[in-house]
N, C-alpha and C positions, 0 to 999 in steps of 0.2 A: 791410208786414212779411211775408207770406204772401205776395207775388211774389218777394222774395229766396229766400226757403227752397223756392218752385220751383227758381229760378237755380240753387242750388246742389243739390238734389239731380240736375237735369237734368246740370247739369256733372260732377257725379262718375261718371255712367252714362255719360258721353261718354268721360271718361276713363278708365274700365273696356273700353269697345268697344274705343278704341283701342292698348292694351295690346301689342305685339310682340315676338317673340322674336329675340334678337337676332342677326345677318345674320350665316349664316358668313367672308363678305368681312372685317365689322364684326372679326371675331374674329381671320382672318387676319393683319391688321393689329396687333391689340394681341400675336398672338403673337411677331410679328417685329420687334415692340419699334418702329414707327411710333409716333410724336405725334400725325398724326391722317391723316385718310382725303386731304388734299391731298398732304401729305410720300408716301405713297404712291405715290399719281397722278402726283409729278412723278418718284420714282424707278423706279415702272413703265415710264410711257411711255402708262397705261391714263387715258382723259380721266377728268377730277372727276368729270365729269357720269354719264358708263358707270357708273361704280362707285355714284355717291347713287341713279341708275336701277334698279339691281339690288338695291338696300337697301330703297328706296321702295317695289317692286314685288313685293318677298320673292323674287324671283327663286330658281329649284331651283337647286344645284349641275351637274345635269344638265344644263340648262337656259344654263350660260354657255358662249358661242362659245369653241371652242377656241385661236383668235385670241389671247381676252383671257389666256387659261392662259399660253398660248405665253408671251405678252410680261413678265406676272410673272414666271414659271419663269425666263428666259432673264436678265433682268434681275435677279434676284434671285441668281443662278447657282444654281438650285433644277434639278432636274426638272418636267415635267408630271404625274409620277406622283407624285412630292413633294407639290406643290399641292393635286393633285386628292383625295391620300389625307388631307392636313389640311381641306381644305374638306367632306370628305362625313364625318370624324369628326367638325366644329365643327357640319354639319348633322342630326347622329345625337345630337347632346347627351352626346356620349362625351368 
């Protein structure tokens, strides 16, 4: 009985560490009215993987290739200034 009630306090500290805030990409997406982070990907042009990469990693806004801006922006028929000014508000908690 007292190896469970380890188990389970050890597992609720694990799930407290792992706790994150969620990914301005993450936010991007529910702004733009995506279903989810693939429907995205295929209508960027930006791979799954790049995007769960930059999620996984907490990646900065600063931090993403202007590349990846580009190919949202341009596909989206957005700007790069568009993007960049919703991505560093979703990273500002604004």
């Amino acid at each position: 009985m007292r190896r469970s009630l380890i188990f389970v306090i050890i597992d609720s500290e694990k799930m407290r560490s792992e706790e994150k805030l969620v990914h301005p990409i993450e936010l991007l997406i529910i702004d733009l009215g995506f279903q989810s982070r693939y429907a995205f990907a295929k209508k960027t042009g930006v791979a799954n993987t790049t995007i769960m990469s930059m999620i996984q990693k907490q990646t900065k806004v600063v931090n993403i290739k202007l590349g990846t801006i580009i190919k949202i922006a341009e596909s989206l028929q957005l700007t790069t200034d568009e993007i960049i000014e919703k991505l560093r508000k979703f990273e500002a908690g604004a």
